[in-house]
N, C-alpha and C positions, 0 to 999 in steps of 0.2 A: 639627499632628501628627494628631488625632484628624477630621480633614477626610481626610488622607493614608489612614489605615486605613477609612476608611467606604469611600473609592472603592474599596482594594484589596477590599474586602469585596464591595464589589457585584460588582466585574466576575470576583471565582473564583464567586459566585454565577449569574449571567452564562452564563458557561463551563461551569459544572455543567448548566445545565441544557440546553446544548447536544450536549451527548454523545450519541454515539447506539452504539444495540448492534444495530442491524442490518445484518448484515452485509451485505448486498447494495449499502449506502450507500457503503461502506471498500471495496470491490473496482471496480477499475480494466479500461476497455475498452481491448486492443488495439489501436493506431491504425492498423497497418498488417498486416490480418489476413492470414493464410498465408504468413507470412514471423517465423514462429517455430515451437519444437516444442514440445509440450504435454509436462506433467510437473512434479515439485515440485523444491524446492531452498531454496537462503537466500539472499536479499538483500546484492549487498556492496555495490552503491554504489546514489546514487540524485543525478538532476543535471537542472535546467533544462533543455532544450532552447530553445537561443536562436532567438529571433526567431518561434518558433513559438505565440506567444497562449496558452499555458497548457501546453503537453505538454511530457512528464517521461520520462526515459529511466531505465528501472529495470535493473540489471545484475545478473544472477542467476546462481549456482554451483550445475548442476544437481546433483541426487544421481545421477546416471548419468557423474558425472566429465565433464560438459561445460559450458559456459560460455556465457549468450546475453544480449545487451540486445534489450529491446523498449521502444518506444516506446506511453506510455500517457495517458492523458487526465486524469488525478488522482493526486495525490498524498498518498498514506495510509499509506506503505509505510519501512519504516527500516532503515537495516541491522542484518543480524544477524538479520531476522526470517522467519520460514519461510513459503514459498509454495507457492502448488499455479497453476501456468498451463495451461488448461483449451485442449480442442480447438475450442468455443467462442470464442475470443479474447478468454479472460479472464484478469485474474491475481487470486485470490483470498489473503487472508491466510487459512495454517492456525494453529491452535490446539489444544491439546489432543492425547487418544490414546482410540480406540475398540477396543476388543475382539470379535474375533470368539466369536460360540458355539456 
């Protein structure tokens, strides 16, 4: 038992210290650039892409009442969670609220 909790100890240990808060690590490239439209929205699904070696089809509910999957290279992204997809060919996780002054 106390063998049991030492490994669970190490490995949230582990874990903790693999986090990262830079966002530029969590935002995901575009796989098939110019074959999306840029703008935010929320996350509703998120799915393998088979046979494809690691890319992820993320399916996005624009706030402009449109709907678009794109296919992307990483996976960091969950539903329910708010995005902004850049003319760049990026999808970036938003956070937060800024005020203008």
């Amino acid at each position: 038992m106390r063998r049991t909790v030492a490994i669970a100890a190490l490995a949230l240990a582990v874990v903790g210290c693999t986090l990262t808060r830079d966002a530029s690590r969590l935002d995901a490239t575009i796989v098939a650039p110019g074959n999306f439209l840029a703008g935010s929205g929320i996350v509703v699904a998120v799915s393998p892409l088979a046979g494809s070696g690691g890319l992820y089809r993320v399916s996005v509910q624009l706030d402009t009442k449109g709907f678009q999957a794109i296919d992307v290279d990483r996976n960091t992204f969950l539903v329910g969670q708010a995005v902004a997809i850049t003319n760049d060919g990026r999808i970036e996780h938003v956070s937060g609220t800024t005020f203008n002054r």
